[in-house]
C-alpha positions as CSV (number, residue, x, y, z in Angstrom):
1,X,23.1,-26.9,7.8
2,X,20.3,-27.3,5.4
3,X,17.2,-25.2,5.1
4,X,13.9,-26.5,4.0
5,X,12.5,-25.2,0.9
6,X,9.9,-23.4,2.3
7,X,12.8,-21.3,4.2
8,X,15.0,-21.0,0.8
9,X,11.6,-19.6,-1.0
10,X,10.6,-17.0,2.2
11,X,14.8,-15.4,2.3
12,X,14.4,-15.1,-1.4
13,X,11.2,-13.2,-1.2
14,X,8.5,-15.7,-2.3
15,X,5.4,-14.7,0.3
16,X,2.3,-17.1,0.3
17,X,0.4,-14.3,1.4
18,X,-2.9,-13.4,-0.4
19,X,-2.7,-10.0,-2.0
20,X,-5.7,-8.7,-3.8
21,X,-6.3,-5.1,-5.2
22,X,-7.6,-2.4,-2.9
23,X,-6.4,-4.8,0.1
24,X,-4.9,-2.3,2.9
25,X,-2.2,-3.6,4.7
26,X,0.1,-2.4,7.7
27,X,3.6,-2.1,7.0
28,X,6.6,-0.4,8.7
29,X,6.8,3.2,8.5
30,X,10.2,3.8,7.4
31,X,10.0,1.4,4.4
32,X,7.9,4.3,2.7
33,X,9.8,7.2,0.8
34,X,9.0,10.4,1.3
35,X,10.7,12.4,-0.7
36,X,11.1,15.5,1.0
37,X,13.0,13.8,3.5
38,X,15.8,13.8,1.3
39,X,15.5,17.4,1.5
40,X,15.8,17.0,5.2
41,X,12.3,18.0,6.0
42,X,11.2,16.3,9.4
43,X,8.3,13.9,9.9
44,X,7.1,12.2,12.5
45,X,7.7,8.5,12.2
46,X,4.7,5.9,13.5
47,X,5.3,2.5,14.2
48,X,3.1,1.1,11.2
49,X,1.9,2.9,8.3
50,X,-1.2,1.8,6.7
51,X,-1.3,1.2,2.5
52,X,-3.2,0.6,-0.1
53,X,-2.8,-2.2,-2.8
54,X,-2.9,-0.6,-6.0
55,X,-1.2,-3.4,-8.4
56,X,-3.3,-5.9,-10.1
57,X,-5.0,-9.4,-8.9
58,X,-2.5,-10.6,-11.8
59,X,1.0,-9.8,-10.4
60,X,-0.5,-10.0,-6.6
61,X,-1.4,-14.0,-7.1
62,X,2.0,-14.6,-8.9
63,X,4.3,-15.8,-6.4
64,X,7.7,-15.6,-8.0
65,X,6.9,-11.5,-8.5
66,X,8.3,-10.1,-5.3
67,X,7.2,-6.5,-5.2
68,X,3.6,-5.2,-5.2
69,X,2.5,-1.4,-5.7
70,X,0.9,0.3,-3.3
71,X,0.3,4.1,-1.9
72,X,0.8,5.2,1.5
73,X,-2.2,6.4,3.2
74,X,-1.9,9.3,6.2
75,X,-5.0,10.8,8.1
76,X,-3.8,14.4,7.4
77,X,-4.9,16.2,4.5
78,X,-2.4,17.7,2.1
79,X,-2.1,20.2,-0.5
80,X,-1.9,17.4,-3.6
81,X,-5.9,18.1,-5.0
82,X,-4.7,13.9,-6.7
83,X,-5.0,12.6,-2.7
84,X,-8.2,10.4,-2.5
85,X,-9.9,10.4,0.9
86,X,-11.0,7.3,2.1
87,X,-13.7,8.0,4.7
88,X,-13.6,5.6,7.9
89,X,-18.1,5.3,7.2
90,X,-17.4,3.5,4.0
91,X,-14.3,1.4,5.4
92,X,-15.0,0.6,8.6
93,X,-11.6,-1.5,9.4
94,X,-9.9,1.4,9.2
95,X,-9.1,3.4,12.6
96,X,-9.6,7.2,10.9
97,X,-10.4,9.2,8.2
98,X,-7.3,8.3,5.7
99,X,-6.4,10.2,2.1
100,X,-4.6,7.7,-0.1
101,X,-1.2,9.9,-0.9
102,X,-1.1,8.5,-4.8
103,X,1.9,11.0,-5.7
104,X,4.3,8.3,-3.4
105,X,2.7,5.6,-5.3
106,X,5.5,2.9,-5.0
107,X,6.7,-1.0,-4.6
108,X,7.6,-2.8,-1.3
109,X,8.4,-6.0,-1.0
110,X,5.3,-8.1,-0.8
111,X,6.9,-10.0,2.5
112,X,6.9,-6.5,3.9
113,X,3.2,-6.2,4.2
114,X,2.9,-7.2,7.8
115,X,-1.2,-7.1,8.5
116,X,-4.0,-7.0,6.3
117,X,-7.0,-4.8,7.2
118,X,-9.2,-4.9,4.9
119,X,-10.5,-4.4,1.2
120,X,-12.2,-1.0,-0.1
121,X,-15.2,-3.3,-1.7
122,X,-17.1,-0.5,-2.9
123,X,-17.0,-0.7,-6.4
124,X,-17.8,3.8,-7.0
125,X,-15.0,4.0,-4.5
126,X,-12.9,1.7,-6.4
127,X,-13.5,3.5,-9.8
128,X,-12.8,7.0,-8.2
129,X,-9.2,5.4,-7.0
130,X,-8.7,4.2,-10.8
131,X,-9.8,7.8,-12.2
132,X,-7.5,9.4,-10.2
133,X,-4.8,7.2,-10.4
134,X,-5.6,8.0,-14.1
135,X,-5.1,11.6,-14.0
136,X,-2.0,11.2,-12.2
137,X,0.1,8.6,-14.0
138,X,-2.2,8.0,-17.2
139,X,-2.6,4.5,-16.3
């Protein structure tokens, strides 16, 4: 049986999806690694979990890349001072309160992003992400 090109280019990872910086998306939880799970520590698992887009306009409009970076967000606060709080007043798509958890910065598969929500517009907001991500990582 022959697929179509448009079905060889979706199993192989190639998403038409529009992907911009600071977009926040819905993905499934269990695609995001924790790492103190591996240390068997328990958390409780949601159906979605929202992120944040943190990889360039570059790479996001490139179809043949396949991954895109982003960081989880979570509506409780932790201990990491590096968390950014995105306040539901400034981004009103968003259902809560949410701190973007930059220390599990990491790629998904861009296919995986399952519902867009919105973009943080707010250019001060978007610097403050940048600045932190800057103390963090040094990029």
């Amino acid at each position: 049986m022959t697929t179509s090109l448009a079905e060889q280019l979706k199993k192989s990872g190639v998403t038409g999806k529009r992907i911009s910086q600071f977009d926040v998306f819905t993905i499934f939880d269990e695609l995001i690694d924790f790492p103190e799970e591996r240390l068997d520590q328990q958390r409780k698992k949601h159906a979605k979990r929202f992120v944040i887009i943190l990889q360039n306009n570059k790479d996001n409009e490139n179809p043949v890349i396949q991954v895109v970076l982003v960081a989880p967000l979570s509506t409780k606060p932790q201990q990491h001072r590096l968390d950014y709080l995105l306040a539901k007043k400034d981004s009103s798509f968003l259902p809560s309160d949410s701190y973007i958890r930059l220390r599990y910065t990491q790629p998904i598969l861009k296919m995986d992003l399952k519902a867009k929500w919105g973009n943080v517009a707010q250019s001060d907001v978007r610097d403050r992400i940048k600045d932190r991500l800057f103390d963090l990582f040094g990029f």
